[in-house]
ROVOLUM-615729 format. One record per residue (C-alpha): z, x, y; residue number from 1; residue in one letter. Coordinates in nm, 4 decimals, m for minus. Each point is the difference from the previous one (the first is absolute). Layout:
(pt (Z X Y) NUM a)
...
This chain:
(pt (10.4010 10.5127 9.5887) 1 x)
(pt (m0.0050 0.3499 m0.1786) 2 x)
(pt (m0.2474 0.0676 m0.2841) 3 x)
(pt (0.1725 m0.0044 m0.3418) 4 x)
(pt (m0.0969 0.2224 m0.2802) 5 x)
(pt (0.1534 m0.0802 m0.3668) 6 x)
(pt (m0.0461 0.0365 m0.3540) 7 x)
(pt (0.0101 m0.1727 m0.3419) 8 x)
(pt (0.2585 0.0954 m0.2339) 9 x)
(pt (m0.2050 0.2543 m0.1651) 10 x)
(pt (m0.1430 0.0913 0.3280) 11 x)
(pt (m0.3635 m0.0657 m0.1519) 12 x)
(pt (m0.0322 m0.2320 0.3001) 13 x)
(pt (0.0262 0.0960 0.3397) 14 x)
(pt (0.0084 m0.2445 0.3068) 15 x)
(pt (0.0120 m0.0273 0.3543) 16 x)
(pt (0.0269 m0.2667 0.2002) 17 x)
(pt (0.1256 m0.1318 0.3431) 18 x)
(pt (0.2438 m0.2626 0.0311) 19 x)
(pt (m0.1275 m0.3198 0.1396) 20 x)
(pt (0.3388 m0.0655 0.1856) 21 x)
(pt (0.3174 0.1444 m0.0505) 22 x)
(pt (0.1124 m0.2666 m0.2804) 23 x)
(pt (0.0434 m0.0490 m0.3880) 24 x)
(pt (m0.0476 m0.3104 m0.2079) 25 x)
(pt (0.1226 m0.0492 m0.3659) 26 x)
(pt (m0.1733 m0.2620 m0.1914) 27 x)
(pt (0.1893 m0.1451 m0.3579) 28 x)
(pt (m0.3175 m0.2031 m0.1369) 29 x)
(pt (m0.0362 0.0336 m0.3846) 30 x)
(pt (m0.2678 0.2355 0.0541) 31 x)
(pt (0.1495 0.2046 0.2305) 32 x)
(pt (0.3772 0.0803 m0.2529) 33 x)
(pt (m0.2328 0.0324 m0.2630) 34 x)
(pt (m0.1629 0.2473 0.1126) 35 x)
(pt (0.2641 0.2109 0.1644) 36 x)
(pt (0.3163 m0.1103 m0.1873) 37 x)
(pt (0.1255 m0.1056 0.3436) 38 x)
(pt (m0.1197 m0.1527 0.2977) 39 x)
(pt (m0.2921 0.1656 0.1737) 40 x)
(pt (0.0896 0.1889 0.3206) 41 x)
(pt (m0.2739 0.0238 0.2012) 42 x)
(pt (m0.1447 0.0322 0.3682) 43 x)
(pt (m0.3414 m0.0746 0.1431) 44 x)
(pt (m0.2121 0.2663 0.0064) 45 x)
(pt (m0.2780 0.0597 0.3294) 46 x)
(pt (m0.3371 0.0062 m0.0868) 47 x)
(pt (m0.1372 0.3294 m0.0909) 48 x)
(pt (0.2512 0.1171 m0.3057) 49 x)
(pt (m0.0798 0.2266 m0.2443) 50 x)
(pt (0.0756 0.0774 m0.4026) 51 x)
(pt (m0.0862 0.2906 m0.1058) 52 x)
(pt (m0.0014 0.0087 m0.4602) 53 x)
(pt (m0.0400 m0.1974 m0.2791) 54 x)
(pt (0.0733 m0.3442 0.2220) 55 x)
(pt (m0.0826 m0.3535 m0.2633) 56 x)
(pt (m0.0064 m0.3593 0.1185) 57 x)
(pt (0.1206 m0.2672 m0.1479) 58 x)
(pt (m0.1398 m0.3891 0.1170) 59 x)
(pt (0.3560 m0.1731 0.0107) 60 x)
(pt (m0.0730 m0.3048 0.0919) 61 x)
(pt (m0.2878 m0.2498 0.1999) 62 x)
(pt (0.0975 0.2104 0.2950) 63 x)
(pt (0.0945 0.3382 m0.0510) 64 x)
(pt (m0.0307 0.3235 m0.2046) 65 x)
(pt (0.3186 0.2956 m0.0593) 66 x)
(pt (m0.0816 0.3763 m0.0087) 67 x)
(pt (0.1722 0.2416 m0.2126) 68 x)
(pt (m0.0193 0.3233 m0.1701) 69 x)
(pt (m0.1918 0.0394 m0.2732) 70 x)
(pt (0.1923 0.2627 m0.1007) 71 x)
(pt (0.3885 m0.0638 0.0362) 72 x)
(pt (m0.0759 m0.4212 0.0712) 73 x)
(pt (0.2177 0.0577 0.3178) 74 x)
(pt (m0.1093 m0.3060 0.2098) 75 x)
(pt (m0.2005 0.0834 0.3473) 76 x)
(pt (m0.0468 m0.2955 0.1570) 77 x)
(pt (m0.0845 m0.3776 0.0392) 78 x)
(pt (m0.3620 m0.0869 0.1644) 79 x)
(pt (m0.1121 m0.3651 0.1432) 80 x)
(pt (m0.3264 m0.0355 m0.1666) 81 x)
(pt (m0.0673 m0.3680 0.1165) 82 x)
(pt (m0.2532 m0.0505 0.2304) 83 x)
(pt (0.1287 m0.0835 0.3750) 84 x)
(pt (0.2321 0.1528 0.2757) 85 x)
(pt (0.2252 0.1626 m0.2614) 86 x)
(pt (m0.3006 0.1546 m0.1690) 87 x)
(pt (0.1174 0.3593 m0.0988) 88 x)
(pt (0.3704 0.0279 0.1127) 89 x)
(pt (0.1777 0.2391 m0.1770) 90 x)
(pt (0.3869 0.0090 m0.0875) 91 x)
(pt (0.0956 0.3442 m0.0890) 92 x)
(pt (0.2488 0.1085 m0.2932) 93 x)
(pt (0.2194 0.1148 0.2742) 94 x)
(pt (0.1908 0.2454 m0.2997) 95 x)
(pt (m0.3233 0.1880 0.0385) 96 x)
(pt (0.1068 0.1479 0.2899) 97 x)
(pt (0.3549 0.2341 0.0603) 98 x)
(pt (m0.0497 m0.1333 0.4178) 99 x)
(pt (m0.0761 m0.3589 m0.0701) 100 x)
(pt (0.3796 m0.1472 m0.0106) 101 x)
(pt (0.0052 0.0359 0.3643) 102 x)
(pt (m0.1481 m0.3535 0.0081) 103 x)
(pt (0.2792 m0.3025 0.0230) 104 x)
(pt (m0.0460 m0.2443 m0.2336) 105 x)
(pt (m0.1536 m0.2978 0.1477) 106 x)
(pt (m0.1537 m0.2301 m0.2352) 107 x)
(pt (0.1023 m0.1360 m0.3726) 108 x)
(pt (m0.2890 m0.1535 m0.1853) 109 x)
(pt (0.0267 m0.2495 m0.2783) 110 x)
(pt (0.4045 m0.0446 0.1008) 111 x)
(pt (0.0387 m0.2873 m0.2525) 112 x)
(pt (m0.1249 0.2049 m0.3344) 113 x)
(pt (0.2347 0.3016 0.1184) 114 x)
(pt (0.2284 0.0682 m0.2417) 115 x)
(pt (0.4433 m0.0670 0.0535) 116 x)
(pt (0.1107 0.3295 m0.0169) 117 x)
(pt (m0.2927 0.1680 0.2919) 118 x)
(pt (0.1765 m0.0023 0.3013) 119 x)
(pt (m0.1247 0.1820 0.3248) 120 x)
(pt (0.2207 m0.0080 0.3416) 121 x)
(pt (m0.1142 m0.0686 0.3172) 122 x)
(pt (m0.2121 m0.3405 0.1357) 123 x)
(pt (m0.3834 m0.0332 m0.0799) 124 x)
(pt (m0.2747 m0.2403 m0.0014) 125 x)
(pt (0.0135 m0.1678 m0.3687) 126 x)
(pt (m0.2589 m0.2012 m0.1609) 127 x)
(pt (m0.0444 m0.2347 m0.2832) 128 x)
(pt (m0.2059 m0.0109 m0.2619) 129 x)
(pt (m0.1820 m0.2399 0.1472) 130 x)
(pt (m0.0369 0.1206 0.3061) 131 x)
(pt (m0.1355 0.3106 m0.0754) 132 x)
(pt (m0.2382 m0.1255 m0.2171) 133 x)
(pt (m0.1324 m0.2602 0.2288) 134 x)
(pt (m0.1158 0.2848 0.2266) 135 x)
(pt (m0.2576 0.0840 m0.2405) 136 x)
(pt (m0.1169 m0.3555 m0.1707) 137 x)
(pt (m0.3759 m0.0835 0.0517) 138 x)
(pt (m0.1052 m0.2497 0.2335) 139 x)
(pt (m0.1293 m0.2917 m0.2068) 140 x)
(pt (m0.3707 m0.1308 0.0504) 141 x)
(pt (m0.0068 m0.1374 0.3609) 142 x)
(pt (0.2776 0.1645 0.1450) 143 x)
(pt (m0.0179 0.1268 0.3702) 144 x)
(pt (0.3013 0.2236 m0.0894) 145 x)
């Protein structure tokens, strides 16, 4: 995948980043339409992406932190903070970059909090709720898992 380079609103921020695969999410959590107005369009970023301005974090949750500029407040992107295999993936504001749309949408998060009138076309992977957030529960005490 091709190296994207995008900006915040303001263009404060600069980023580049490399597609992990050729594919956009959009998530509808609370969190998530909160803090864009809308879902969150995303894709997962490789390793190695960098932000370039006056980047904050925010902790949103037992498992994650969100980026944005400190500037304009455009949102950046969504980081895995919990400890484990998914330690440190990255889902990029895809509206960051002019070249990102080239991505199909593949997978809606959080399908059951999304509100009537969002519609997107196409099929996708959709998950729960539920499912999403079991993916990032604790093991209890004891647990192999």
């Amino acid at each position: 995948m091709p190296e994207l380079q995008g900006q915040c609103m303001c263009g404060a921020v600069t980023v580049t980043a490399t597609p992990a695969r050729d594919a956009l999410g959009a998530c509808h959590c609370d969190q998530c339409r909160r803090w864009t107005s809308s879902a969150y369009v995303s894709f997962p970023a490789e390793e190695g992406y960098a932000a370039l301005g006056p980047v904050r974090t925010f902790t949103s949750s037992d498992w994650a932190e969100r980026a944005f500029c400190s500037e304009c407040g455009s949102a950046l992107w969504y980081r895995i903070t919990l400890p484990g295999e998914m330690h440190g993936q990255t889902q990029m504001a895809a509206g960051l970059f002019e070249n990102a749309g080239g991505g199909t949408l593949k997978l809606e998060l959080y399908i059951d909090k999304k509100p009537e009138g969002y519609v997107f076309e196409g099929e996708r992977r959709q998950m729960t709720k539920a499912e999403v957030e079991s993916m990032y529960a604790q093991p209890e005490e004891g647990d192999s898992q």
